[in-house]
Backbone as a ProteinNet text record, in pm:
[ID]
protein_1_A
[PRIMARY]
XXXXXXXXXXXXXXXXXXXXXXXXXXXXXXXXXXXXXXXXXXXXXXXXXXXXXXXXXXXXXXXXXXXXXXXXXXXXXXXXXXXXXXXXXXXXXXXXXXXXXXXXXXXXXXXXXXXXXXXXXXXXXXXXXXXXXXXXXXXXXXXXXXXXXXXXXXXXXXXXXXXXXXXXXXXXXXXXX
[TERTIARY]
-1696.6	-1670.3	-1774.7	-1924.5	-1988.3	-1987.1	-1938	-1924.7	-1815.3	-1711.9	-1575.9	-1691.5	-1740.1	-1796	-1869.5	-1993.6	-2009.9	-1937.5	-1835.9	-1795.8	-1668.2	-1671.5	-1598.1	-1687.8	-1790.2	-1944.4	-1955.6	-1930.8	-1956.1	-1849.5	-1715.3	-1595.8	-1606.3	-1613.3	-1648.1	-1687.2	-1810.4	-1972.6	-1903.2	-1841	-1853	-1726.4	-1602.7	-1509.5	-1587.5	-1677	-1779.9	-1790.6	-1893.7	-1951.7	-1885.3	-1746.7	-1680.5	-1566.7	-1548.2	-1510.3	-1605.4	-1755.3	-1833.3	-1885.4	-1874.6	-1858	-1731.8	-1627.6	-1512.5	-1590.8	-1650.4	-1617.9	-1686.9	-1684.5	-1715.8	-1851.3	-1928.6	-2091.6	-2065.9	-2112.9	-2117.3	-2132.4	-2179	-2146.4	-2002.9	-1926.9	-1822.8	-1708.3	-1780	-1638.2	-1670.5	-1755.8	-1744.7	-1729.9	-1710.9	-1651.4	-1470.3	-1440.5	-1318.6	-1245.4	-1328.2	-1279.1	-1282.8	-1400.6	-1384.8	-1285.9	-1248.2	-1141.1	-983.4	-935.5	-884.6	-827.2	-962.9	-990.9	-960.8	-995.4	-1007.2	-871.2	-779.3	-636.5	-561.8	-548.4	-474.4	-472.8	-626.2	-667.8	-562.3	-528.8	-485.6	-317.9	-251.8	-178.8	-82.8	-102.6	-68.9	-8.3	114.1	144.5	169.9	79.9	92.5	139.6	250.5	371	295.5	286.4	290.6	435.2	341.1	437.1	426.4	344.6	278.1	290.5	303.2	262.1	155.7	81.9	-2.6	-77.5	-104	-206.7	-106.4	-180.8	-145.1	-177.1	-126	-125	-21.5	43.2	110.8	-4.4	55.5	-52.9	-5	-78.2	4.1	-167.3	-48.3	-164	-96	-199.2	-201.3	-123.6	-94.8	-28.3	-184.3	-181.1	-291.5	-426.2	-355.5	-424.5	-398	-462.7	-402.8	-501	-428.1	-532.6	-469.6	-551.4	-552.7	-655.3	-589.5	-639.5	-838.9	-934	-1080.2	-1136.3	-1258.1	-1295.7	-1221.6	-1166.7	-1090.5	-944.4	-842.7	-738.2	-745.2	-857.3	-867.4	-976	-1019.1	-1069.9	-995.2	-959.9	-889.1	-983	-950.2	-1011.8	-880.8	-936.8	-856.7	-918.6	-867.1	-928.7	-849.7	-912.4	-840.1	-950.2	-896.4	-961.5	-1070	-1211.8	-1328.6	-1389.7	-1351.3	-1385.9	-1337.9	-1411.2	-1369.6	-1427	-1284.9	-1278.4	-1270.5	-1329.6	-1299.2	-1285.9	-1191.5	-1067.6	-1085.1	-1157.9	-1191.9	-1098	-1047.4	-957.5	-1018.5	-1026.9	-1074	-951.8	-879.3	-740.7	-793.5	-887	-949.6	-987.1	-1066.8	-1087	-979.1	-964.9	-888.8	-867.8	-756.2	-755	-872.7	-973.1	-1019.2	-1154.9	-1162.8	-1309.6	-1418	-1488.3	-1603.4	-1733.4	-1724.9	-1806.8	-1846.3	-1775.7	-1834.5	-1920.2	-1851.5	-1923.3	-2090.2	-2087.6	-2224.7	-2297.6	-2212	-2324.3	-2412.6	-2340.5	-2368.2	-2479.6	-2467.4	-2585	-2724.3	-2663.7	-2807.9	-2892.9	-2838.8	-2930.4	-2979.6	-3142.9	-3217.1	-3280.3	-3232	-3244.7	-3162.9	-3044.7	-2932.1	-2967.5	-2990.2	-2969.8	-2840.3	-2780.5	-2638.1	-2642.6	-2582.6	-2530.4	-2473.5	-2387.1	-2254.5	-2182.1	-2117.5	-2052.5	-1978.4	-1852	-1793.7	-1664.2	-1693.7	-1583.8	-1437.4	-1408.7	-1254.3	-1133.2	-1064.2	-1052.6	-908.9	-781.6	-665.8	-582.5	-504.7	-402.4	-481.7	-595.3	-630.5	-738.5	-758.9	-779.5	-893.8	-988.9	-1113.5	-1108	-1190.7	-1232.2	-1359.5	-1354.2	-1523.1	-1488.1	-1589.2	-1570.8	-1733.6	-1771.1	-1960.2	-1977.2	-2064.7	-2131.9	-2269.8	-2359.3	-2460.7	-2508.8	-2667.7	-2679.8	-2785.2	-2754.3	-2824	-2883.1	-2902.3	-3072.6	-2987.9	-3038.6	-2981.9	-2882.5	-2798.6	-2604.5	-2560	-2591.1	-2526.8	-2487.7	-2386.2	-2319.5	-2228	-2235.2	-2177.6	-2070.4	-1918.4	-1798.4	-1787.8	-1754.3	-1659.8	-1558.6	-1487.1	-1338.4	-1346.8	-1316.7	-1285.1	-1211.7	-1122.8	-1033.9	-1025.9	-1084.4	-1050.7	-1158.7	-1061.7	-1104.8	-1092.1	-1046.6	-999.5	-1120.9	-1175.7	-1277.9	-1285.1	-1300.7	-1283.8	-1402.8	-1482.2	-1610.6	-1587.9	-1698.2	-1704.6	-1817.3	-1888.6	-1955.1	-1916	-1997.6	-1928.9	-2071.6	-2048.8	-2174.2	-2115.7	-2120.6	-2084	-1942.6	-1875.9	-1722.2	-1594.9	-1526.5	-1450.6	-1410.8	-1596.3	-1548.2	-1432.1	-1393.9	-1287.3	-1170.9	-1161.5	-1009.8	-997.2	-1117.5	-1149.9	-1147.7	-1222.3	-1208.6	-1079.2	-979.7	-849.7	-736	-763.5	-695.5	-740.4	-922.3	-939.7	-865.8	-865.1	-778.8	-663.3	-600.2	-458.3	-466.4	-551	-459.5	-552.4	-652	-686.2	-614.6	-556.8	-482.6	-344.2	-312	-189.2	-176.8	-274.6	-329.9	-275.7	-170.3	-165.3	-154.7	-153.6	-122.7	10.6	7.9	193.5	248.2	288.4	370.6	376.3	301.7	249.9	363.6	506.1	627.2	669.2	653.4	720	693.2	752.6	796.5	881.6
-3374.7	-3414.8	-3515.8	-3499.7	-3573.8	-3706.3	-3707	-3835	-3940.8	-3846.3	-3889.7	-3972.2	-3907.7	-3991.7	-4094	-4091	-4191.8	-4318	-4286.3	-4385.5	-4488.9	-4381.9	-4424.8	-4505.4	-4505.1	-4546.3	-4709	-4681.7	-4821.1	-4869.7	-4875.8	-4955.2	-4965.4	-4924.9	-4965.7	-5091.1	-5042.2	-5127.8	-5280.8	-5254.2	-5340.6	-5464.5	-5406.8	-5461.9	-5518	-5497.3	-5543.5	-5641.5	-5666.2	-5770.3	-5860.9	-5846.6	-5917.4	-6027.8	-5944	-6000.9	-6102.1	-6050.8	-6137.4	-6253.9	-6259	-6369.8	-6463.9	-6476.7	-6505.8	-6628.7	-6552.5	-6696.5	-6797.5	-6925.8	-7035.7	-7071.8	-7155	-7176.6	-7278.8	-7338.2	-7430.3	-7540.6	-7572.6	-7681.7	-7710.4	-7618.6	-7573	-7632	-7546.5	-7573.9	-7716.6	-7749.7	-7950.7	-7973.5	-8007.2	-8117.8	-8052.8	-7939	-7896.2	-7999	-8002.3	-8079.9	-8193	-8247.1	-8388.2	-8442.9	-8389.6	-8390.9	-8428.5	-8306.8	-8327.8	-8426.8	-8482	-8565.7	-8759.6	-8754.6	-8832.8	-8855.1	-8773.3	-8750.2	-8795.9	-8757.4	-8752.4	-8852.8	-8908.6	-9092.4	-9172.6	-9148.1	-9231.3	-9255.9	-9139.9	-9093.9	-9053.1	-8963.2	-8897.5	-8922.9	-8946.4	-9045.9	-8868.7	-8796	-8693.3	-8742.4	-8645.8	-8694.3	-8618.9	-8671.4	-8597.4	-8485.4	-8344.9	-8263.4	-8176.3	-8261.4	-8252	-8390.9	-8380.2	-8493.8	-8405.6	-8444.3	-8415.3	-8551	-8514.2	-8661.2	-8796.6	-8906.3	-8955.7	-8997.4	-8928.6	-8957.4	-8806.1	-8864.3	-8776.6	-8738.3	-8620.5	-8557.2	-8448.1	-8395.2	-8296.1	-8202.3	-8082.5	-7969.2	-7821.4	-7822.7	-7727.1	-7583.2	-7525.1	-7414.1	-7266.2	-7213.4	-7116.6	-7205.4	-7343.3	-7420	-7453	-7407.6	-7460.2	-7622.6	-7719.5	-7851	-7847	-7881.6	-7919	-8087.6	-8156.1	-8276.7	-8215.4	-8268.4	-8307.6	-8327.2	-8359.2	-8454	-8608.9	-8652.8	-8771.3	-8825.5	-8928.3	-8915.8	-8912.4	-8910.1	-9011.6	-8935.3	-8751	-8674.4	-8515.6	-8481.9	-8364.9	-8272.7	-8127.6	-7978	-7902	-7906.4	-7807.9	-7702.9	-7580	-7427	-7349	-7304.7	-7200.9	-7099.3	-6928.5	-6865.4	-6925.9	-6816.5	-6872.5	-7002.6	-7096.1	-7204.8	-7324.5	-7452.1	-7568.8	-7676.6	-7760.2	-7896.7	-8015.5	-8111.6	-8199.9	-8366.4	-8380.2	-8488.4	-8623.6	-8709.1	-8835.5	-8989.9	-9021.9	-9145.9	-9262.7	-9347.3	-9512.3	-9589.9	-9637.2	-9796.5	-9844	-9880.7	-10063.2	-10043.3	-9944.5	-9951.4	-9972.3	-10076.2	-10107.6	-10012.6	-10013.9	-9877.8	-9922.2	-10036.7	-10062.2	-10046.1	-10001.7	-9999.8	-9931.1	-9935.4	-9876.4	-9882.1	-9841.5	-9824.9	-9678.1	-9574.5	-9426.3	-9382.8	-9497.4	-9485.8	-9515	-9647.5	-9726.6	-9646.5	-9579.2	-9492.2	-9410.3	-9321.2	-9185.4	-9296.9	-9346.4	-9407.9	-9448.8	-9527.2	-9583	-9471.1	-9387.3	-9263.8	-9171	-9208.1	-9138.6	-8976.4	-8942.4	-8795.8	-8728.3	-8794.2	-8640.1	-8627.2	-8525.4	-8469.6	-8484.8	-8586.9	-8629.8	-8533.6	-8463.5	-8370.2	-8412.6	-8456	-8503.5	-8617.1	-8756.5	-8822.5	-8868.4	-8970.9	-9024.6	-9043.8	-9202.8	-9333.6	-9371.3	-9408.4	-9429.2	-9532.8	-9656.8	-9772.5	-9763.4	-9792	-9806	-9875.8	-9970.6	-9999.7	-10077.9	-10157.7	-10204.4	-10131.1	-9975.7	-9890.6	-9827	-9760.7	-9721.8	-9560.9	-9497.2	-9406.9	-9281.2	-9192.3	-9112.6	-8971.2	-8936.3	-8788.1	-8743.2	-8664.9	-8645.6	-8527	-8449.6	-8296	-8323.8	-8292.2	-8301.2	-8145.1	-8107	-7985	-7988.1	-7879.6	-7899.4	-7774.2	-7695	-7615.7	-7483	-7421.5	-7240.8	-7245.4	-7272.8	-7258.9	-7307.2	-7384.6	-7415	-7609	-7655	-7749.9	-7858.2	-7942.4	-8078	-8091.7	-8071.8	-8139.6	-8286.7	-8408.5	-8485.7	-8555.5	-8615.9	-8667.6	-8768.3	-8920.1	-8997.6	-9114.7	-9193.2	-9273.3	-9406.8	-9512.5	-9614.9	-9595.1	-9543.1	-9501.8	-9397.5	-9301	-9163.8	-9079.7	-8970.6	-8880.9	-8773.4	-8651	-8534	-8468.6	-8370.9	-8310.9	-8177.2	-8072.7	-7954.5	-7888.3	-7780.5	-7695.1	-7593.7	-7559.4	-7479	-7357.3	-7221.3	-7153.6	-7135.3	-7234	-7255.5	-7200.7	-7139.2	-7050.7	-7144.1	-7124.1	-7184.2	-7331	-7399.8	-7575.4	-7629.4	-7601.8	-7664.5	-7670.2	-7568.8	-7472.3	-7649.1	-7581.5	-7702.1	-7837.5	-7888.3	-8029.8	-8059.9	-7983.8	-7996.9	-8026.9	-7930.6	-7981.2	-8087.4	-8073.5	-8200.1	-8297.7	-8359.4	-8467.7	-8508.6	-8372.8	-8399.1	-8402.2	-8383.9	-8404.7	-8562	-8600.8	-8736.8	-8830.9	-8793.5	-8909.6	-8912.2	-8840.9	-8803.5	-8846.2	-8875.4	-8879.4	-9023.8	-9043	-9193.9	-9226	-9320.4	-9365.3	-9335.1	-9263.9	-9269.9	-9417.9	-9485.8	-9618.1	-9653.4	-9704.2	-9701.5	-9710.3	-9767.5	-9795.3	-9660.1	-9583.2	-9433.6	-9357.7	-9302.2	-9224.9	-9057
-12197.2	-12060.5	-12013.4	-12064.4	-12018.6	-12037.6	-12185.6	-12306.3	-12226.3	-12161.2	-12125.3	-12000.6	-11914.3	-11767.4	-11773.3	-11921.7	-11931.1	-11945.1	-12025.5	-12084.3	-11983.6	-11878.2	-11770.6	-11691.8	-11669.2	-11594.5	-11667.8	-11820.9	-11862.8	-11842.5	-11896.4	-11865.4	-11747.5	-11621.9	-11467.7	-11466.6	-11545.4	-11503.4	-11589.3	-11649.7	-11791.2	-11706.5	-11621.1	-11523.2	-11437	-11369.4	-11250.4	-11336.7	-11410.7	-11480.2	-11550.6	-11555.6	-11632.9	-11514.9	-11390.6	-11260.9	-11190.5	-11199.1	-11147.9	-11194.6	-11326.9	-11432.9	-11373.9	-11384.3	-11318.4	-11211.4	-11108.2	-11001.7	-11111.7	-11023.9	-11041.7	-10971.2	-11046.8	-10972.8	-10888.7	-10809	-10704	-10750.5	-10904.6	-10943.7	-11025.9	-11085.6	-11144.5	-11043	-10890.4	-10767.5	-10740.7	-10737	-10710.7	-10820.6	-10894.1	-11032.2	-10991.5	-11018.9	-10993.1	-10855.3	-10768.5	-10640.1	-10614	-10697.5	-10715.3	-10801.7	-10905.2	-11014.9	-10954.7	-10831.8	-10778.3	-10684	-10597.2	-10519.7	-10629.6	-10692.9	-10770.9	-10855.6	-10908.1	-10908	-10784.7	-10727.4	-10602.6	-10564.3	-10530.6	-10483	-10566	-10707.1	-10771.9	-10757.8	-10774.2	-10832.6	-10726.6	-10587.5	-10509	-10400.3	-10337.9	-10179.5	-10127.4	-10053.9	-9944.6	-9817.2	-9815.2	-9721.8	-9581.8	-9462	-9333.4	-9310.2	-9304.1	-9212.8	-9070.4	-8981.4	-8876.9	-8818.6	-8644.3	-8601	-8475.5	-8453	-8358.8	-8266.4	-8132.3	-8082.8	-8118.9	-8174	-8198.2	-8375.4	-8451.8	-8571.2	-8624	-8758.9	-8832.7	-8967.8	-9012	-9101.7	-9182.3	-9313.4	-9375.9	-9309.1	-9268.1	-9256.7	-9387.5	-9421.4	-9599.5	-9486.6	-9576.3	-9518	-9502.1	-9362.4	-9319.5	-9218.2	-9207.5	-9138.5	-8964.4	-8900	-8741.3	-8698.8	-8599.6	-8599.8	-8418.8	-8375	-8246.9	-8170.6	-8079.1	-8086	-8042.2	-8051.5	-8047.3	-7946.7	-7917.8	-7809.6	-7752.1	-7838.2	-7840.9	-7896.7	-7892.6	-7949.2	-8088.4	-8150.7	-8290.8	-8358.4	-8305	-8369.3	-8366.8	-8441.7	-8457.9	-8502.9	-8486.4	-8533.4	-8598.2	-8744	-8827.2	-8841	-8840	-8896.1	-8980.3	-9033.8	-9151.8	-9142.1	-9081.1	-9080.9	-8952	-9031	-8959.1	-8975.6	-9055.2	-9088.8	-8964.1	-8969.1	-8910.7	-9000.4	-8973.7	-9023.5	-8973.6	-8924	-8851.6	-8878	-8856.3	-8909.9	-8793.2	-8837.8	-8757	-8780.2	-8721.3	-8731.2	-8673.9	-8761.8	-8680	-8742.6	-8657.9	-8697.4	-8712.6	-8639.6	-8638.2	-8787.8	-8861.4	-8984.8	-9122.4	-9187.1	-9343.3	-9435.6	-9478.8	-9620	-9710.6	-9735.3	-9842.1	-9801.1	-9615.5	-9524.1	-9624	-9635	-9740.2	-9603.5	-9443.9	-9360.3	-9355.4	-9351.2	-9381.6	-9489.1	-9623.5	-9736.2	-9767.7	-9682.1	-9663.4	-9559.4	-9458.4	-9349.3	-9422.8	-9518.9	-9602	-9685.4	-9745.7	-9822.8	-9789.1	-9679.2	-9601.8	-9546.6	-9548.7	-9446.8	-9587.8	-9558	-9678.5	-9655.3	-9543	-9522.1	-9564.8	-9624.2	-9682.3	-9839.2	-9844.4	-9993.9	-10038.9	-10122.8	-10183.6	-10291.1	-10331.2	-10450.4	-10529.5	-10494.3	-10577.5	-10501.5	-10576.4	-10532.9	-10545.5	-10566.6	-10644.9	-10521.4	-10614	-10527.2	-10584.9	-10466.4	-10568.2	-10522.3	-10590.7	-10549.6	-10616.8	-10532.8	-10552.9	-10493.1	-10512.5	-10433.5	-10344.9	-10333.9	-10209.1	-10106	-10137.3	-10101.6	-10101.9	-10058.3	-10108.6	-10041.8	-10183	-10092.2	-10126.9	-10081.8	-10178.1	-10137	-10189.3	-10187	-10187.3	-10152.3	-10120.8	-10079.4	-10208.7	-10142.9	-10091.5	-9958.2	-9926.4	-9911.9	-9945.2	-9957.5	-9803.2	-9730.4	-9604	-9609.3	-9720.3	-9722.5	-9813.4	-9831.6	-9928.8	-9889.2	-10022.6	-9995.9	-9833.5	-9802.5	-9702.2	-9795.1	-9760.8	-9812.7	-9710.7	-9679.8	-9660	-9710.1	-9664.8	-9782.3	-9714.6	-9741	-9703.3	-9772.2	-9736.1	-9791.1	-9715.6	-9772.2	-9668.1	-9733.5	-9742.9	-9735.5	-9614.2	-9612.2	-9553.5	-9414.6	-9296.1	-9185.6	-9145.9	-9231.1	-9204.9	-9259.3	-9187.1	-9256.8	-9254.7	-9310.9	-9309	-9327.5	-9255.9	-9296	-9246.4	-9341.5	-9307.7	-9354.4	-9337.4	-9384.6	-9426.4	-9568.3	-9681	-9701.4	-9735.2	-9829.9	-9943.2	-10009.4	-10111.9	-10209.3	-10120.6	-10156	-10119.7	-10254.3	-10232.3	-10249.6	-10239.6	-10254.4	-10299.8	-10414.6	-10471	-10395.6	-10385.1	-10264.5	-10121.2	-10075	-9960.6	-9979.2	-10078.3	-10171.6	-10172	-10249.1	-10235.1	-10123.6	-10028.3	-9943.9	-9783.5	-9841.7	-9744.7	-9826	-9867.3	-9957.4	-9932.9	-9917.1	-9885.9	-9782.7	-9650.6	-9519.6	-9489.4	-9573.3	-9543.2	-9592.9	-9683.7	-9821.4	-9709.7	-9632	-9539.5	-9412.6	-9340.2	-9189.7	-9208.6	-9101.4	-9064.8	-8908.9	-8847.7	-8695.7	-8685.4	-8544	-8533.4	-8491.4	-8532.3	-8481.8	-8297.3	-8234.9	-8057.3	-8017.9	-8096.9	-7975.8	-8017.8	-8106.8	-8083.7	-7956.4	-7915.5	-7754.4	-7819.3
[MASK]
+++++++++++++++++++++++++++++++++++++++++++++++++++++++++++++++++++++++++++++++++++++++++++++++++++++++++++++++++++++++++++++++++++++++++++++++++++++++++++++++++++++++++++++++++

């Protein structure tokens, strides 16, 4: 009987350890999301199934967005999380100005980066680490930008579908009514 409990104690123990192995390290979930991000840029036309404010947009499913401080900044949430979704027109699909902000500024710890040029088009993807597991996502495309704070769960998940609702976000047409 005793033999039997141990041995129940290790197969337990042995499931724990074999589950916790499983996640993914925080560098694992960014390459995974940049991967994505970097696919998608290429490859991907994400259709709007939302119109909100003034722009149409795909919002991922478990996501609510409501308009911002302004017409041309939105708040997405999922759960306890927030995401916030910035629009400039005046800015070009090929604008590389969010890109050059993030650079010039020598106080962020850049993690991870990587650019990406299609169709005319530009765009990046950037983990900044802002102290013990706390994390920087952004997504940005042209004039469109997406940022959030992460503890490190999940990145990829998030990577992913910032992407899609930036690669998605367009102006609604001004004579629409």
């Amino acid at each position: 009987m005793m033999n039997r409990q141990w041995l129940h104690c290790i197969w337990i123990s042995s499931i724990i350890l074999l589950l916790a192995g499983c996640g993914k390290t925080v560098e694992e979930q960014i390459t995974d999301g940049l991967a994505f991000t970097e696919a998608a840029f290429e490859e991907t036309e994400i259709e709007a199934n939302t119109e909100i404010g003034k722009i149409a947009v795909y919002v991922p499913r478990g996501y609510t967005v409501e308009e911002g401080a302004t017409d041309m900044n939105y708040i997405f949430s999922k759960g306890k999380e927030s995401f916030i979704l910035f629009i400039n027109t005046i800015e070009a699909e090929d604008s590389r100005l969010h890109y050059e902000l993030l650079k010039n500024d020598k106080n962020l710890q850049i993690i991870k980066e990587e650019t990406f040029e299609n169709n005319e088009a530009f765009g990046f993807t950037a983990v900044i680490e802002h102290g013990e597991e706390q994390f920087e996502l952004i997504v940005s495309s042209g004039g469109v930008k997406m940022t959030t704070l992460s503890e490190g769960k999940r990145m990829d998940e998030k990577l992913t579908e910032m992407t899609e609702i930036v690669l998605s976000a367009k102006p609604l047409d001004s004579t629409k009514e």
